[in-house]
N, C-alpha and C positions, 0 to 999 in steps of 0.2 A: 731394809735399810734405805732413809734417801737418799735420793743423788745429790752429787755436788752439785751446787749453784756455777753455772757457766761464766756468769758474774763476777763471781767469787774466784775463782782460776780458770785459770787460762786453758783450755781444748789442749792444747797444742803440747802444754806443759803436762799437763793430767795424762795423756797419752804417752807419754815418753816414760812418764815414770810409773804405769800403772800397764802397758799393754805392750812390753819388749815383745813376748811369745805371741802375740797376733801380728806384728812386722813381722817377726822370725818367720813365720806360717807361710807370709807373702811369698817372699823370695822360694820357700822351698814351694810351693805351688806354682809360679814361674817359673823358674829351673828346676825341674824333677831330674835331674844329673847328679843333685846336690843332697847330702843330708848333713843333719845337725850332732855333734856325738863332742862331750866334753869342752863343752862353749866355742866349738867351734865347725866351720861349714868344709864342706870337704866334698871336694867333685871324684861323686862315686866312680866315674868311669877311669880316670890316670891315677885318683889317690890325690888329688893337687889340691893343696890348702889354699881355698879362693879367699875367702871372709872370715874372719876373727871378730864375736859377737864381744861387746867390752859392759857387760850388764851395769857395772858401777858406777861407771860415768852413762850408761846409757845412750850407747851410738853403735854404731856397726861398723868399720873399718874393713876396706877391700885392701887388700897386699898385693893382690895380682889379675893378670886378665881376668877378664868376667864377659859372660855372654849378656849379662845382665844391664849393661851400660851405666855402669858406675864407674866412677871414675878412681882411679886406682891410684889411693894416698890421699883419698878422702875420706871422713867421718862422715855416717848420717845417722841422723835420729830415728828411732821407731815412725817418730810422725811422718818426718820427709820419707822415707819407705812406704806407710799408708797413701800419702799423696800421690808418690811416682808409680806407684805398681796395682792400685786400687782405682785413683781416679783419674790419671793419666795426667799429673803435673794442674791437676785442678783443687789450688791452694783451697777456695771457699768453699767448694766440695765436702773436701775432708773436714773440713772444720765444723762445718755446721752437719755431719757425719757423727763427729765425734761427740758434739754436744747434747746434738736431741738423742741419739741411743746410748747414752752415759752419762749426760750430764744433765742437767734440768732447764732445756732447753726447748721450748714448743717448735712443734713440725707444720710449718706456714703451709700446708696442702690439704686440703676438703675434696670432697667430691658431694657433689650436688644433684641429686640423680645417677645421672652414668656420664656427666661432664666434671673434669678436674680444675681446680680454680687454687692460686696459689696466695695466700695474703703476704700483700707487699706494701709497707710504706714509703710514700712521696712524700719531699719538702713544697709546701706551698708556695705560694707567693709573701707569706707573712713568714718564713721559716717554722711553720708547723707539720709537724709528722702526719700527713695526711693517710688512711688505711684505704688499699684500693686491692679490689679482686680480678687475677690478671688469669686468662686462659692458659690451661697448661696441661700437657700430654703425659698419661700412664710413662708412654716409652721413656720420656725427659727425667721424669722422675728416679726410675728405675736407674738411668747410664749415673744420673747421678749421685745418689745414693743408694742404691743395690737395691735388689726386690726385696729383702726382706724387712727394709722398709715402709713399705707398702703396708704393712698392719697397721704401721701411727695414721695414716689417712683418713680423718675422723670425716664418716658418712653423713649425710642428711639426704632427707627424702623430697627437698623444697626449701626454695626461698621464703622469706616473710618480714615483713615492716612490721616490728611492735616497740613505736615511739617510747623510750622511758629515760626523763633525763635526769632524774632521781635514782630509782632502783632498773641498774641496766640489765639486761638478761642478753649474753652473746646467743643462748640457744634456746630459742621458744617452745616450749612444747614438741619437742624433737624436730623442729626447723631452726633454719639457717637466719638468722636475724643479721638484716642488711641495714638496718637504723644502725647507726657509729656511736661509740660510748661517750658518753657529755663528761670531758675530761674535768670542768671545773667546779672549785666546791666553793661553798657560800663561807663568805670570815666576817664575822660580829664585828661590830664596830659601834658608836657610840652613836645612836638617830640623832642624839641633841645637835651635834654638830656631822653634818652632811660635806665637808670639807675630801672626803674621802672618795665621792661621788660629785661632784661639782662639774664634771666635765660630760659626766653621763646626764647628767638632769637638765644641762643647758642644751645638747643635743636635743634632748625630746620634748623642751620646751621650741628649741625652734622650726624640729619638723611636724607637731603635733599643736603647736600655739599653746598662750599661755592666761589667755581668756575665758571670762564664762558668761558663754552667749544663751540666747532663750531661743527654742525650739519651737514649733508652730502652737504646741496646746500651752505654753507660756513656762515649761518648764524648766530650769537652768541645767543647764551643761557645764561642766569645766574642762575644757580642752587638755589640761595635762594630765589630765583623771584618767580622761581616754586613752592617751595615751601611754601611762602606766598600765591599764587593764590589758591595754593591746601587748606589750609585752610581757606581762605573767603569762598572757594565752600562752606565748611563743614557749615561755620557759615550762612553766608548772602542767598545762593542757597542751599536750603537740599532737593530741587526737582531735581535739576539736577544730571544724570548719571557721573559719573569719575572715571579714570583707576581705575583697581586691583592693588592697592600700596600693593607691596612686599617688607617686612624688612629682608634681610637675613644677617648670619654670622657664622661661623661654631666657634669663640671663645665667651664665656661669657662676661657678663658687656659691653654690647654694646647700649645700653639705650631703646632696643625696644620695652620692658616691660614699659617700663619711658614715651617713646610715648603716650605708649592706655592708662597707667595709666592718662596722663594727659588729654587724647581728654576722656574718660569716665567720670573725673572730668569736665570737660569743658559742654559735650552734657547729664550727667547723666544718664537718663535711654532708655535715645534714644539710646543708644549704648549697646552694649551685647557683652562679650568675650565666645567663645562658640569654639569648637572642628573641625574636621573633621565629627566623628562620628557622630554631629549636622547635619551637611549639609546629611549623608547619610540617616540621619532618615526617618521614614514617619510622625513624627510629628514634623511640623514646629515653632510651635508657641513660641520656646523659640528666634528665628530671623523672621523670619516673617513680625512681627509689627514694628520692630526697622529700624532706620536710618542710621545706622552706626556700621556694623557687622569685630570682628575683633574675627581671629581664626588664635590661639597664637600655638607657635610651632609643625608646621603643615608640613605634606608630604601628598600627596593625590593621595595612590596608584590605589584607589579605584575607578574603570572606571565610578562608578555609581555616585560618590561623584563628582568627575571630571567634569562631563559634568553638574550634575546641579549647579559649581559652577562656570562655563561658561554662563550658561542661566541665575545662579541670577544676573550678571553681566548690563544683558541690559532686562530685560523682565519688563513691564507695569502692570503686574499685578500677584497676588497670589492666590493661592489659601491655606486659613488659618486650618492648622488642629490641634485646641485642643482636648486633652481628653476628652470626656464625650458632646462635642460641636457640632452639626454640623457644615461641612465645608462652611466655607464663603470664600467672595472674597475679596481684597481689593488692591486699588493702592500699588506700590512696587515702594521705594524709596532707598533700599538700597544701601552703599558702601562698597566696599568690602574690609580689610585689612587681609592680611597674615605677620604673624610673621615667620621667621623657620632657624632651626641652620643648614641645607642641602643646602650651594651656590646654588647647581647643578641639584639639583632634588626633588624639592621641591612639583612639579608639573609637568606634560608632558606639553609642549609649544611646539605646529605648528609654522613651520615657517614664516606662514605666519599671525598671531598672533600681533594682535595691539592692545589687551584690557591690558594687564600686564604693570607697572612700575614698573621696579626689581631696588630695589638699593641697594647693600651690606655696610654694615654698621660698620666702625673701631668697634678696643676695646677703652673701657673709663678707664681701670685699671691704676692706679696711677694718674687720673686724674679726677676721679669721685666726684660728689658733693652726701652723702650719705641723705642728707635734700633735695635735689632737686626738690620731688615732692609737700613736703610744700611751697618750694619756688617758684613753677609754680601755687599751684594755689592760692596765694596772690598775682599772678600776674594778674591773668586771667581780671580781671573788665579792667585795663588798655591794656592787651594785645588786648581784643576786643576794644579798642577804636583808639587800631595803626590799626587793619583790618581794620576799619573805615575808614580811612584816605587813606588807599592804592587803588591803580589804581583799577577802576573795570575788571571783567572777560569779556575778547572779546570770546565770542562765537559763534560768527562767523566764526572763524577761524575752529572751530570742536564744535558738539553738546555738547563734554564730557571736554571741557573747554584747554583743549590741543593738541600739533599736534604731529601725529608718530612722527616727528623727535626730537620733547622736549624730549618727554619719553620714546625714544630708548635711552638704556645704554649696556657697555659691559657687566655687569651681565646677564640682559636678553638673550644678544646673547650666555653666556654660557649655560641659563638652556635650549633654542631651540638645541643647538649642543648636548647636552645631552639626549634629550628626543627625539632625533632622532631612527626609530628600528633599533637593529643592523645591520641587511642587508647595511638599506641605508648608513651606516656611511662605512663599507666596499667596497661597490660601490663609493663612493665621494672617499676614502682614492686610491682607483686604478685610478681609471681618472684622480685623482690631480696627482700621482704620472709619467703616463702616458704623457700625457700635458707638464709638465714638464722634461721629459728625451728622450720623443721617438717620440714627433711630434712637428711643428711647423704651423700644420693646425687652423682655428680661429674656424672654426666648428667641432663636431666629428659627427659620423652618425651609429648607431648600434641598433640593434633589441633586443628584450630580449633573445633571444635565443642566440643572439651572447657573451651577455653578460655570461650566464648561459655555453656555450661552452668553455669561454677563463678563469673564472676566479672560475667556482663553479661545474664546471664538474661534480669533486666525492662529491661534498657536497649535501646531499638526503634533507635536509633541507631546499634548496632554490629553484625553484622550476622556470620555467621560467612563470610561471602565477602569483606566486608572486614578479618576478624580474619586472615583469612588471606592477602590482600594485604599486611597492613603486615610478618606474620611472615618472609614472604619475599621481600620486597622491602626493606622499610625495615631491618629487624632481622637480614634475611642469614642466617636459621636454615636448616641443613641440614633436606631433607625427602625424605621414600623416592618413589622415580619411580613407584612401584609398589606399589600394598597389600599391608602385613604386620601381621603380631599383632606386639601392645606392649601391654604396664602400662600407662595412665596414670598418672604421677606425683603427682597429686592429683586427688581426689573418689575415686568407687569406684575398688578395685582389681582388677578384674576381667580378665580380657584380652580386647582386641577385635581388629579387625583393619580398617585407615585408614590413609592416607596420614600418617603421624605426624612432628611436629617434634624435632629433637634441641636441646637447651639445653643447655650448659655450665655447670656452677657455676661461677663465680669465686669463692665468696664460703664455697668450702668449707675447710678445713685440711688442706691434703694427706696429714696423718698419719692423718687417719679418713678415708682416702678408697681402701680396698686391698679392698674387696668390689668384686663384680658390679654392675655397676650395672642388669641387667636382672634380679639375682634379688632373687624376694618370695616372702617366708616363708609356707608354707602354702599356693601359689598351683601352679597350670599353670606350663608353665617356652614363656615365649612364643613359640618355636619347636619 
């Protein structure tokens, strides 16, 4: 037979009128003085009529002392009997007692290996029922609902992230699925007229732009294009990798806050706003588990923060460290967003750096909708139904759903120029300036030492072993594996013979540029 719906009546009610002779039970289990004999309780030892059971109206009625502590010229109901003498005046006890082992109520307790976890929902900050998994003791379990409880405790053998915001599975393959169910569903609506989404599509036109620029090989971009792809990834693909979306702006009211508030309203708990100081931690577990990690006005000076937030970037797997937990593993799906009021230095950026999408982002002052985020998500049911309708993601073209040249912007190229070390930017600032005034060579040719000779002599600071690391590392210049003669490009022109740099002019006019670049007039011919 099934059980009643807990929903549907009340515990409390269900119990009174379905389980008098399990109250009854109580009492004479506590008082073994007492027995039950023609509807009524009688202390075996004087003969003394303590309680009068009243089945019809379903209550119990003491007449006289009691060792029992009832109070005498009281009614109680079977339930308040279950409460006082089962769970020791522990109302939600018995209730939720009474529901999950007779009514059709789930038993919020897992065990996860040989640790007990109990599921509980929190109201967020948006009032949304958030699911979160709180540690919790065999013995807890037991004092409060009796060990024979203990059977509903639905086992797994491991945790596991299997992203699915379509078809959700609470239980993977006999693990424990820590991804949270995507409560919302897609509603039709008429594409002709978009008046239903009008406040989702201005958002993502203005932190995504709504231009269509040309890329280096001359091909056209549409900025909102991007931006819609970038959110199906989010919705339809939450397996797959994609860029580090950067929101920058150094003035207020720029809606970037307005963003995560709305993709956190969108993804709920799969998403987590979290710090710098998060990603330096050793314990992971407040991002870790989630899908969609965004860490709001952020600079990350911190070499150590830095590099693992380069590795959460593209790595397949975690390792999960709760307090009090040991560490488990588990697939890593995250994406990464930064928020930050720093254009320029938000982050150190290589230049040779393809995981970043920096897009600096206007102000909204005097144009701001202050409701905007009640009105994005009364959107949301239809906004997932226009992703619906939009082109799918060609991933072919890049694993992470985009290609360097979509998601090079000039922002980016300012925080690389930035996060350049000082040396290197002094070096680039004399060559460019060189290039420009005192040669018309297409190639330049110089050693670190030459370098260190003509322009850092007295500076103790740079060192020609560090002039020579940034040239070949930071700046990428080609260099002979092997000593040969070369001109130096500038200071004497002499020929020597060193491990020498090649430099490219960029900054020559190809029409003077149909000489030798290794001959000098007057000179040995350096080979």
């Amino acid at each position: 037979m099934k059980k009643p719906n807990w929903l549907e009546q009340n515990p409390c009610d269900w119990y009174n009128k379905n389980k008098f002779e399990d109250a009854l039970s109580l009492i004479l289990r506590k008082e073994k003085t007492m027995q039950y004999k023609d509807g009524k309780l009688f202390s075996i030892v004087d003969r003394q009529e303590v309680v009068v059971a009243q089945k019809d109206c379903q209550s119990l009625l003491t007449i006289a002392e009691n060792r029992l502590g009832l109070v005498v010229g009281l009614s109680y109901s079977p339930f308040q009997i279950l409460v006082k003498f089962r769970y020791q005046n522990n109302f939600t006890a018995a209730f939720q007692y009474v529901g999950m082992n007779y009514m059709d109520m789930d038993f919020p307790f897992i065990r996860i290996g040989v640790k007990y976890f109990k599921e509980i929902t929190k109201p967020d900050r948006y009032g949304t029922q958030t699911p979160i998994l709180k540690n919790w003791t065999k013995d807890e379990i037991k004092q409060d609902f009796g060990k024979e409880m203990m059977v509903r405790v639905q086992l797994y053998d491991d945790f596991i992230i299997e992203p699915n915001n379509e078809f959700y599975e609470k239980t993977y393959k006999g693990f424990y699925n820590l991804y949270q169910p995507f409560t919302h569903k897609a509603k039709e609506f008429d594409l002709n007229d978009l008046s239903k989404i009008q406040w989702s599509l201005k958002l993502l036109k203005h932190i995504f732009g709504d231009k269509i620029k040309k890329d280096a090989d001359g091909k056209q971009i549409d900025e909102f294009k991007l931006g819609i792809r970038y959110m199906k990834m989010l919705y339809k693909h939450p397996k797959r990798v994609t860029p580090i979306l950067v929101l920058t702006s150094e003035e207020r009211s720029t809606g970037k806050s307005t963003f995560i508030d709305w993709l956190n309203s969108i993804f709920l708990d799969n998403l987590v706003i979290i710090t710098p100081g998060h990603i330096s931690s050793d314990f992971n577990e407040s991002y870790a588990e989630k899908n969609i990690i965004a860490i709001e006005e952020s600079r990350f000076d911190d070499a150590k923060a830095l590099e693992k937030l380069k590795a959460l970037s593209t790595q397949k797997t975690i390792s999960v460290n709760r307090k009090h937990i040991p560490t488990f593993s588990l697939p890593f799906y995250g994406k990464l967003i930064i928020t930050s009021n720093d254009e320029s230095k938000f982050s150190k950026v290589d230049e040779a750096e393809i995981r970043y999408w920096v897009r600096q982002i206007p102000t909204l002052q005097g144009i701001a909708n202050h409701n905007i985020l009640d009105d994005l998500i009364s959107e949301i049911p239809y906004f997932l139904y226009y992703l619906n309708q939009q082109e799918e993601v060609d991933f072919s073209i890049s694993r992470q759903g985009f290609t360097t040249n979509e998601i090079n912007t000039s922002a980016l190229e300012v925080v690389k120029k930035e996060s350049k070390p000082a040396l290197q930017k002094e070096i680039e600032m004399y060559l460019q300036e060189f290039c420009m005034n005192e040669t018309k060579e297409p190639e330049l040719y110089f050693t670190a030492t030459d370098v260190k000779r003509i322009w850092f002599e007295r500076n103790n600071n740079f060192n020609a072993h560090y002039i020579s690391k940034i040239l070949l590392t930071n700046m990428r210049l080609d260099r002979k594996e092997k000593p040969e003669r070369y001109v130096p490009s500038f200071g004497e022109k002499t020929t020597k013979t060193g491990l020498f740099f090649t430099y490219k002019n960029i900054y020559l006019d190809k029409s003077n540029s149909e000489r030798n670049p290794l001959s000098i007039e007057n000179t040995e011919a350096p080979f």
